[in-house]
C-alpha positions as CSV (number, residue, x, y, z in Angstrom):
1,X,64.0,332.4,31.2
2,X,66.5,329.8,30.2
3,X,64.9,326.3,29.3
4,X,66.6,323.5,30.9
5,X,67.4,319.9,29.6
6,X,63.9,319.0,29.0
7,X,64.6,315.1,28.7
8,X,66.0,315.2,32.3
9,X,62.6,315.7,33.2
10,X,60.8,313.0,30.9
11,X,61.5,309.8,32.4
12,X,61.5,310.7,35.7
13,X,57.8,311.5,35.3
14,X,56.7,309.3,33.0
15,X,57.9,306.4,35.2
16,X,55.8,308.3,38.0
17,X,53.3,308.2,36.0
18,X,53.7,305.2,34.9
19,X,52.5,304.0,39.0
20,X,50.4,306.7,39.8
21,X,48.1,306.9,37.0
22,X,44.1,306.7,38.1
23,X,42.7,304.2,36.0
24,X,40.1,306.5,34.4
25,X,37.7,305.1,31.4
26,X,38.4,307.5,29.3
27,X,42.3,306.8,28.9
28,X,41.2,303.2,28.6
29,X,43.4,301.1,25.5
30,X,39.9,301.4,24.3
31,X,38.6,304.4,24.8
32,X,36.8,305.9,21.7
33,X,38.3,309.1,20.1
34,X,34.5,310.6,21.1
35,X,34.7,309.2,25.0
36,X,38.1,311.3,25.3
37,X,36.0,314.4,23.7
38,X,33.4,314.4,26.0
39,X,35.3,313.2,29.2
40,X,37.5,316.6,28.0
41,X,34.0,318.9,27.9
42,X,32.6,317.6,31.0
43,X,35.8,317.6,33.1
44,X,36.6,321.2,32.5
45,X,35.3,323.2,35.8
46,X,34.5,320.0,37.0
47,X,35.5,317.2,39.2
48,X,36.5,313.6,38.1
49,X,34.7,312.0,41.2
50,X,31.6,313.9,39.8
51,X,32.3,313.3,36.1
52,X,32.5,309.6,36.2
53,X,29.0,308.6,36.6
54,X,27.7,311.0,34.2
55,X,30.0,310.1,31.8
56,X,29.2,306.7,31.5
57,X,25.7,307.3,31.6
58,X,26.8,309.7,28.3
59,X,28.9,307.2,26.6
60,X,26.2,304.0,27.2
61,X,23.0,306.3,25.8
62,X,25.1,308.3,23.4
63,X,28.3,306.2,22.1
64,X,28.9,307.9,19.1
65,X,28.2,311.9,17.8
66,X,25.4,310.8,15.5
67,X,23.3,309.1,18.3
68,X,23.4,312.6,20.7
69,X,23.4,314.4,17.2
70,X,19.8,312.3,16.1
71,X,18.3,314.2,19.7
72,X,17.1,317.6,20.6
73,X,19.7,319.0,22.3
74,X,17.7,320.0,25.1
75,X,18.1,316.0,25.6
76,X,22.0,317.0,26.5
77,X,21.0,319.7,28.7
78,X,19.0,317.1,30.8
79,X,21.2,314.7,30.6
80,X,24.2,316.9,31.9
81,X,22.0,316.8,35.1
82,X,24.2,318.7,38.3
83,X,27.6,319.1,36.7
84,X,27.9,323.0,36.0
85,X,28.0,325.5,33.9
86,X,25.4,323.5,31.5
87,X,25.9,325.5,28.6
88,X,29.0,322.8,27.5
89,X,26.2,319.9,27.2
90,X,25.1,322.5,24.4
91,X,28.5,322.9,22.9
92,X,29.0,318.9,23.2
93,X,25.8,319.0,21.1
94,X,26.5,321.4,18.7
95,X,30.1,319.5,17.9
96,X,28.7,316.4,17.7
97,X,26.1,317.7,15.1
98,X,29.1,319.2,13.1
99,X,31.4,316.2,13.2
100,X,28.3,314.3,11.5
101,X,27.9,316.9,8.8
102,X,31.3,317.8,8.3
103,X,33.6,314.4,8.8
104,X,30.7,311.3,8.1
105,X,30.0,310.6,12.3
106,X,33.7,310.4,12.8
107,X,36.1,312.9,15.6
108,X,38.6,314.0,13.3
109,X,42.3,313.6,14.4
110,X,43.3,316.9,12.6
111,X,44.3,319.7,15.8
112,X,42.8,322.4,13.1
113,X,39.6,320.1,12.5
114,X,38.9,319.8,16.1
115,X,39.8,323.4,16.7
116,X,37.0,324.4,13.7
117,X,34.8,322.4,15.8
118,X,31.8,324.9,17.6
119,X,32.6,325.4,21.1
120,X,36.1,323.9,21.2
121,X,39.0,326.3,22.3
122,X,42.6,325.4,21.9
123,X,43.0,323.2,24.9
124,X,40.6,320.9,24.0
125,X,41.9,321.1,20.8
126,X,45.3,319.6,21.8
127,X,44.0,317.5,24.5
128,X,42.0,315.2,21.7
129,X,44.4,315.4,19.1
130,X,47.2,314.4,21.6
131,X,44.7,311.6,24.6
132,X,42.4,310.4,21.6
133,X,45.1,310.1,18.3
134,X,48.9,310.0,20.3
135,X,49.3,313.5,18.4
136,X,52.5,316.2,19.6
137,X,50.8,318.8,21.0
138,X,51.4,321.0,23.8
139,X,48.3,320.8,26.3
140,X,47.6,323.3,28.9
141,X,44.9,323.0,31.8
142,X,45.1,324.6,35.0
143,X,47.2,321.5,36.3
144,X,49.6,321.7,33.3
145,X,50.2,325.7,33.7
146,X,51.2,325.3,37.8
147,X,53.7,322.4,37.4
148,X,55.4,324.0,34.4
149,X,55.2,327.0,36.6
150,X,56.8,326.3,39.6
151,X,59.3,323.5,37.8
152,X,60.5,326.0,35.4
153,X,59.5,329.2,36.1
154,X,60.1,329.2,40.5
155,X,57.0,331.0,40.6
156,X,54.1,329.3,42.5
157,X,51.4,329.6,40.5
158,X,51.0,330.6,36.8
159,X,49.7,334.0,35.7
160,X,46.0,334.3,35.7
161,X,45.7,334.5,31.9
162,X,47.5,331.7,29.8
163,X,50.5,333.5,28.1
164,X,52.5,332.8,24.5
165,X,55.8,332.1,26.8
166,X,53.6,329.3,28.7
167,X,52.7,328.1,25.3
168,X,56.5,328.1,24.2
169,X,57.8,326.5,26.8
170,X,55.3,323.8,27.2
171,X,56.3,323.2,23.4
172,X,59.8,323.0,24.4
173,X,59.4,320.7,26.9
174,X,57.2,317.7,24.2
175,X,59.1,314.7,23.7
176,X,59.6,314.5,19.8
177,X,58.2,311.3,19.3
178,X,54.4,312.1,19.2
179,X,53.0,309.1,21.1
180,X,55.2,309.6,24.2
181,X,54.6,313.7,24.2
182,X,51.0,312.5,24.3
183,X,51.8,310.4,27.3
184,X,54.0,313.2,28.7
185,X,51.3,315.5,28.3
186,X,49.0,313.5,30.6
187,X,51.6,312.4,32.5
188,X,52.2,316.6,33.6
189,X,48.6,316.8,33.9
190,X,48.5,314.2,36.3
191,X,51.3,315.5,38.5
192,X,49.2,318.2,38.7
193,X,45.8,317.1,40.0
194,X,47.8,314.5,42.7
195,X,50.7,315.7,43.7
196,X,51.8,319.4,43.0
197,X,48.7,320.6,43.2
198,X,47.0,324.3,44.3
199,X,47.3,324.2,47.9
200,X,49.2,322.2,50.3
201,X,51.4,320.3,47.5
202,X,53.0,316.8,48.3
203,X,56.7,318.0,47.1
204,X,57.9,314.7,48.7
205,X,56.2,312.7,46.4
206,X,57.3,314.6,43.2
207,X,59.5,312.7,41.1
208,X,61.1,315.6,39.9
209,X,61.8,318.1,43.2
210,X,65.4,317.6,42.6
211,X,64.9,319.5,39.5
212,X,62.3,321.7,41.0
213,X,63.1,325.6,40.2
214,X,60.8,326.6,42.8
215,X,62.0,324.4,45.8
216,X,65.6,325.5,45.2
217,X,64.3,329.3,45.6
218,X,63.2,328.2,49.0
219,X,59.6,328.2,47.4
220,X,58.8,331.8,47.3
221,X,55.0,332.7,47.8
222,X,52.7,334.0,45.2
223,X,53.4,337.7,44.4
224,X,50.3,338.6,42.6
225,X,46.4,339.8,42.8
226,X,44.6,338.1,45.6
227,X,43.5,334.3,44.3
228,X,39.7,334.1,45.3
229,X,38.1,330.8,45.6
230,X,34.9,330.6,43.7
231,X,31.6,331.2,45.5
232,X,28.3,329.7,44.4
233,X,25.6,329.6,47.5
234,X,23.3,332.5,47.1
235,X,24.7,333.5,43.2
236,X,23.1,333.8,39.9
237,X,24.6,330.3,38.9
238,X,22.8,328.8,41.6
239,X,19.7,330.2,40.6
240,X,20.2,329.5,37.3
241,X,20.5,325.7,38.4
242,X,17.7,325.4,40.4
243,X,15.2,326.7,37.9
244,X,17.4,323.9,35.0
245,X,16.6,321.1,37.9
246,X,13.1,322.2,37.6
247,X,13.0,321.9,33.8
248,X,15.6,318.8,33.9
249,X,13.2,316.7,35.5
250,X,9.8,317.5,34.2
251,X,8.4,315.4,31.8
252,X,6.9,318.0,29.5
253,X,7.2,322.5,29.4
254,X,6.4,324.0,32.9
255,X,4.4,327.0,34.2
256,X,6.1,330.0,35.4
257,X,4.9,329.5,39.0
258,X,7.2,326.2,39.2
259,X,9.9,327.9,38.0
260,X,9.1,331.0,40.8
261,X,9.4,328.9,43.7
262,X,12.4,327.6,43.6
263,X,14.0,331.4,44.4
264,X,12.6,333.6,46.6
265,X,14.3,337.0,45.0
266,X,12.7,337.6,42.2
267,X,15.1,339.9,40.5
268,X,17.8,337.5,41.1
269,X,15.4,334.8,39.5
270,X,14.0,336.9,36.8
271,X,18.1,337.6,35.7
272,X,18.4,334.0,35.8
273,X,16.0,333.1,34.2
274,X,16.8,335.8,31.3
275,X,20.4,334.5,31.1
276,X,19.2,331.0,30.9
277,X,16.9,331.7,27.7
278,X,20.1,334.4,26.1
279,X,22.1,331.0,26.5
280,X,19.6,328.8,24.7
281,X,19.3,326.6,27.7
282,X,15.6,327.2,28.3
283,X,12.9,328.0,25.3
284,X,10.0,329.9,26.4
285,X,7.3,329.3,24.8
286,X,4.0,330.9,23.1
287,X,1.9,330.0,25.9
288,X,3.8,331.0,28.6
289,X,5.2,327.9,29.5
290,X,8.8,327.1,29.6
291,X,10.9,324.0,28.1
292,X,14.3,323.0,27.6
293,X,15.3,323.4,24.0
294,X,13.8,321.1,21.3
């Protein structure tokens, strides 16, 4: 694949973004280097129309790592409340302990720091380095991977697993000044979630379709395996978040009957309720009751 003139697409798209931007709290002027950390944690899976409230709940009882560090961290479990896949309020807990030990209450700027960091991968690696300290990283979501895709690539969506060519070329594409490849980076991002996004994509608001190596192939369909939306009435994770809600808002440990009514099946539940332990996000305890961690 032959990499075109990357700065033909820069300011085209950072003047889109420059008008399109969603004034989110979290790429405030004064958004702490912690705020962009857990807005990154708690938007991955997740919705920003459903992160927002939660995250300023977050930020106004926690507005630092050592205040959520100073609490059990079955106080981040409850406080994740309905947003998913609850084992990232752990991780967010488990950083926040480390950046007190490690770097004195302080998000390091370092991409390796951040990286060392428990439960952060590579993307949120480069997304905090690059939203929180203007760093030159190449930052890769979902969004990131289909615009690249079908603006370079003329394929309409990216390949199910994130590739070293994806990586490569997103590296290419950085502006070498680092603050304005930060701003390019969410600028991308952006242009993903509003306008090219997964299905039914507003091409005639894309600042770059001239450019666009998919339109010019006359926008050839996906040639790949079946993409399958994701299901959750009637799964495990369901279950799983039930029995949490149960646990979430009781004031002290529960009885296994409270926990049994909230799903009829009871293999289903008693898997659930197994993975929910395996994962730390329940503690059982000596006298058959059942908490969220301490």
């Amino acid at each position: 694949m032959q990499i075109p003139n990357s700065p033909a697409y820069h300011d085209p798209i950072l003047a889109w973004y420059e008008a399109n931007a969603r004034d989110l709290p979290w790429r405030a002027p004064d958004a702490t280097p912690w705020g962009v950390l857990v807005s990154e944690i708690m938007l991955q899976q997740t919705p920003v129309a459903r992160v927002l409230p939660v995250w300023r709940e977050w930020l106004e009882r926690w507005p630092e790592p050592a205040a959520l560090a100073a609490e059990p961290s079955g106080e981040a479990v409850r406080a994740w409340g309905r947003l998913g896949y609850p084992r990232r309020a752990l991780r967010l807990h488990a950083s926040a302990a480390a950046i007190v030990e490690r770097h004195g209450g302080e998000v390091p700027s370092s991409h390796d720091d951040l990286l060392a960091l428990p439960g952060i991968g590579a993307y949120t690696a480069a997304a905090v380095a690059s939203f929180a300290f203007r760093g030159r990283h190449a930052v890769l979501d979902t969004n990131v991977r289909r615009v690249l895709a079908r603006l370079v690539s003329a394929e309409e969506y990216p390949p199910r697993s994130q590739t070293r060519a994806e990586v490569r070329l997103a590296e290419s594409l950085l502006p070498l000044d680092p603050p304005t490849a930060a701003r390019w980076s969410v600028a991308v991002m952006e242009l993903g979630a509003l306008v090219c996004t997964a299905r039914s994509p507003r091409c005639v608001d894309c600042p770059v379709l001239a450019r666009c190596a998919w339109q010019r192939a006359g926008r050839p369909a996906y040639d790949g395996p079946p993409r399958k939306g994701q299901t959750y009435a009637g799964t495990d994770r369901q279950c799983r978040g039930r029995i949490l809600e149960v646990l979430r808002n009781a004031e002290g440990p529960v009885r296994k009957p409270e926990l049994d009514v909230v799903w009829s099946e009871p293999v289903q539940r008693e898997r659930a309720l197994d993975a929910l332990i395996a994962d730390g996000l329940v503690d059982p305890l000596d006298d058959g009751r059942y908490a969220l961690p301490g």
